[in-house]
N, C-alpha and C positions, 0 to 999 in steps of 0.2 A: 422769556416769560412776558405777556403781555400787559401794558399797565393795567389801572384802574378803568384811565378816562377811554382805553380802546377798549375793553372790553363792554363797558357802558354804548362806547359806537358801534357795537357788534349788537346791541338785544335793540337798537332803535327799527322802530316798524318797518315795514317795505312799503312803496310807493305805490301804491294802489289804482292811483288818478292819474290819467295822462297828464304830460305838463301842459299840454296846448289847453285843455281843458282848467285843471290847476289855474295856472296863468292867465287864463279869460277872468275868472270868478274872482280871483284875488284881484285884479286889476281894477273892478269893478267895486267891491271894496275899499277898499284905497282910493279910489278918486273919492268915492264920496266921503270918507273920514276927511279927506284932503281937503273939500271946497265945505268942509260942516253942512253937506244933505242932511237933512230933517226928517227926512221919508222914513222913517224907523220900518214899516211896513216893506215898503220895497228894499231897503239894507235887509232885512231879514230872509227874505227871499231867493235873492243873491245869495248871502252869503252863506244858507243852510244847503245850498246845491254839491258841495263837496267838504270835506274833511281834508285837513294841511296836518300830514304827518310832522313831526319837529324836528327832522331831520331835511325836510323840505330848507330851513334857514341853518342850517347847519354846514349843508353842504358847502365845500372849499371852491369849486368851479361855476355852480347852478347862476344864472342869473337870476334866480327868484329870490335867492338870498338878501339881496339888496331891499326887498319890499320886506325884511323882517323890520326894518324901522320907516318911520313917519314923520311928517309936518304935522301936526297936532295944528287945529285951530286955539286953541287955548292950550295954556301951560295947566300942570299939576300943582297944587298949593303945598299936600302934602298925603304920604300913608292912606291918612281916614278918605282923599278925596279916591282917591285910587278905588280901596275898600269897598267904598260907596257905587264907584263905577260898577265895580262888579255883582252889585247887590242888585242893580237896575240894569243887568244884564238885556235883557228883552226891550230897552229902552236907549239902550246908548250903546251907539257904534265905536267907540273904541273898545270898549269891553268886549262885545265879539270879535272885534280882530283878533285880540289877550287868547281869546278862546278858542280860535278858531288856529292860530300860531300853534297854542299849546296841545294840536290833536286832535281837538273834542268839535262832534259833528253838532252844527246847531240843532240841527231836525230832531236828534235823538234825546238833548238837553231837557228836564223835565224839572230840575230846579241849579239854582248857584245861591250858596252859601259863602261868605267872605268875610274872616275876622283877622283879628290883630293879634296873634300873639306876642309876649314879651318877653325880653333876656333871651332871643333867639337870631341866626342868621334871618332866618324867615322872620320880612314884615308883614307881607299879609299873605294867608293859608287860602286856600279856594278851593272849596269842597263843590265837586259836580255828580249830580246824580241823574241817572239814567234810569228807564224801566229796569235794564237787568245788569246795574251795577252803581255803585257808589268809587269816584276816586279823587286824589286830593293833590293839589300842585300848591307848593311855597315858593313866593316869590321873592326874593330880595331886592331892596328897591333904592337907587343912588337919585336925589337929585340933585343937577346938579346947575351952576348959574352961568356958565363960561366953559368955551370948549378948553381952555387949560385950567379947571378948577379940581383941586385934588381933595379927594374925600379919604377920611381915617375907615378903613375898615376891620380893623383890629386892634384893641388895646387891654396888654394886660402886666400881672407881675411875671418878672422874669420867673419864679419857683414854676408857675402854673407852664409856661411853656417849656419851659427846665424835662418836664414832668410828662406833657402833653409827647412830647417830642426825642423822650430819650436824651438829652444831649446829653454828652461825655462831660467829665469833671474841665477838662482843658478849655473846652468852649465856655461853660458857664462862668469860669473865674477869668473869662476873656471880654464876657460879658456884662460880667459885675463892674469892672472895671469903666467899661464905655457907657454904664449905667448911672455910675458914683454907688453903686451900696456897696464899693471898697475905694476908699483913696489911691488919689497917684500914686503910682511907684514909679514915677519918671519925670522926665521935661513931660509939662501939659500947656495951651492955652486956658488953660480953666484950671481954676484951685477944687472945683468939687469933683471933677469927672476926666475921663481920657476918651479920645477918638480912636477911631481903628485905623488911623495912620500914626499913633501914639505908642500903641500898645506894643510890647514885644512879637516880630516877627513871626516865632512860633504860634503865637496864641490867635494873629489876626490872620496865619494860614489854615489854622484847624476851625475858625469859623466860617471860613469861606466854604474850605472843605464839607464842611457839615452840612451848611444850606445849601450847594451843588449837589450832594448826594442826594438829601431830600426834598429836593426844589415843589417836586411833582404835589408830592403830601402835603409840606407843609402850604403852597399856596392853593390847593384843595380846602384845607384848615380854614386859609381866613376867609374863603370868598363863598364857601359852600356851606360850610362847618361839618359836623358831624352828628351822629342819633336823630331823631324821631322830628327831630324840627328842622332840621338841614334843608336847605333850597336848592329845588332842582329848576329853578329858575331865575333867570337876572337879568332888571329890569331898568334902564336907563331914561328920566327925565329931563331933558334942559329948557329951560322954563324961563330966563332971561334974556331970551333974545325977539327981534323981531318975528321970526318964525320959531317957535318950542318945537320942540319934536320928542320922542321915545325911541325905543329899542329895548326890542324885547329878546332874548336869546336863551338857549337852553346852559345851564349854570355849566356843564362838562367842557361848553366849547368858552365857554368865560377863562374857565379854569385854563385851557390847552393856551388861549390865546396872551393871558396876561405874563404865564411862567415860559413862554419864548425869551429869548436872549439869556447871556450870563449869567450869573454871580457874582458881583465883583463890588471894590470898595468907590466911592464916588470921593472925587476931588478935594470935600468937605470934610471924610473922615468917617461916614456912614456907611450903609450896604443897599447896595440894589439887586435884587432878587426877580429876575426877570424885565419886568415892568414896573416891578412891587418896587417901595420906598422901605427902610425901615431904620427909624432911626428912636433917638431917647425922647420921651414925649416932651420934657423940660414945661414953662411955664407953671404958672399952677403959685406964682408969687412964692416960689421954692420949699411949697410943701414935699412931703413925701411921696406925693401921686407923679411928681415931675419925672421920676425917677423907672416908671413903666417904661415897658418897650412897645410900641407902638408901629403899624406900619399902614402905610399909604399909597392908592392910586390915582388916578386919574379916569376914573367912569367913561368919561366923552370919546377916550381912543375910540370907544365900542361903534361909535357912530359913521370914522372913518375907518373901520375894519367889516370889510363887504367879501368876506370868506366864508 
């Protein structure tokens, strides 16, 4: 049976544009995001000459894939400046690149709408309207300061993901445990909580088991989320360095790319879930929030992954 994330690669448009053509017009593009041309008139021009399906950067082989991210002459501050980009769409070249990645023909564009919704995967929504249609891309957006700087993108209480995810009795009191909302029942380095090289054999093979099972889902869950706000797209800042750059990608191939590799427990006593981190949030001067489970990545991989 075929997952989620292939049959999402199965409904992506057909390539319509020759690449040599494609390739000219993006290239042209791109240099001038590249060196900050001013020419808004002439960027327009260029760039409404073809439509970049999003399977264009998607692609595992294409060499066009590589132009889905940039040298940015300036970094991003934050969300609202993004937002704002795309509000000034007709005026600023990186936002048509945004637009131009995610599908959408300049020529046809007739207006862009961009807000912020809150308590969602999606930071900012991007409504495009056309003469004979209206559609709407959510973007999720890391930035980040350092190509090894890892960002939380998920934190909650253990009930909620308990719940979210099915897990069996054996994993969750496996996980209360490496939580602290149940005391040791063993040797621990810590008097409030156990590690998952702590815990009884049985209970840290049925969590592994369980997160290998649902690898695909659950990090679908934290990077995409799910309902009406869910982003089908993922957006990478870094913004600290001499040269900032972006990456823009379509959220399925975030997904495919981050839940490569294992499941398995890390040296420290946590779980790595592909790419994913996930361990106890702690801190928090030993309130009760310490005690969430929490899990982490690293954004920037996106930048050296040119698949």
């Amino acid at each position: 049976m075929p997952s989620q994330i292939d049959q999402r690669r199965q409904t992506k448009p057909r390539i319509t544009v020759s690449k040599r053509r494609m390739n000219r017009n993006l290239h042209c593009l791109l240099a001038v995001l590249a060196c900050g041309f001013a020419n808004t008139a002439e960027i327009s021009l260029r760039a409404a000459q073809t439509t970049v399906p999003p399977s264009v950067f998607a692609s595992t082989d294409d060499e066009l894939t590589k132009q889905g991210s940039i040298t940015a002459k300036g970094g991003f501050r934050n969300e609202d400046e993004i937002r704002d980009k795309f509000n000034h769409w007709k005026t600023d070249p990186n936002s048509m690149a945004w637009l131009m990645i995610m599908g959408h023909d300049l020529q046809r564009i007739e207006s862009v709408h961009a807000t912020k919704p809150h308590g969602y995967k999606a930071d900012v929504e991007v409504i495009v309207r056309t003469k004979s249609q209206s559609a709407t891309d959510r973007l999720s957006i890391k930035l980040v300061s350092s190509a090894a700087g890892f960002n939380q993108i998920d934190k909650r209480w253990l009930k909620t993901y308990s719940e979210m995810w099915k897990m069996p009795p054996n994993v969750v009191a496996g996980l209360k445990l490496y939580l602290g909302e149940l005391p040791p029942t063993g040797l621990s380095r810590r008097s409030d909580r156990m590690y998952l090289n702590e815990i009884s054999e049985a209970q840290r093979n049925a969590i592994i088991l369980f997160f290998q099972s649902r690898k695909n889902e659950i990090v679908s869950d934290l990077i995409r989320g799910d309902g009406e706000h869910s982003a089908n797209w993922f957006m990478v800042t870094q913004k600290a360095t001499e040269n900032p750059r972006w990456v823009l990608r379509p959220t399925a191939d975030v997904v495919q790319f981050f839940s490569e590799g294992p499941v398995q427990m890390t040296r420290s006593g946590n779980l790595k879930i592909g790419r994913i981190s996930m361990q106890r949030k702690g801190g928090d001067n030993g309130r009760e929030t310490a005690r969430m489970l929490q899990f982490k990545m690293n954004p920037a991989l996106l930048f050296s992954n040119d698949k």
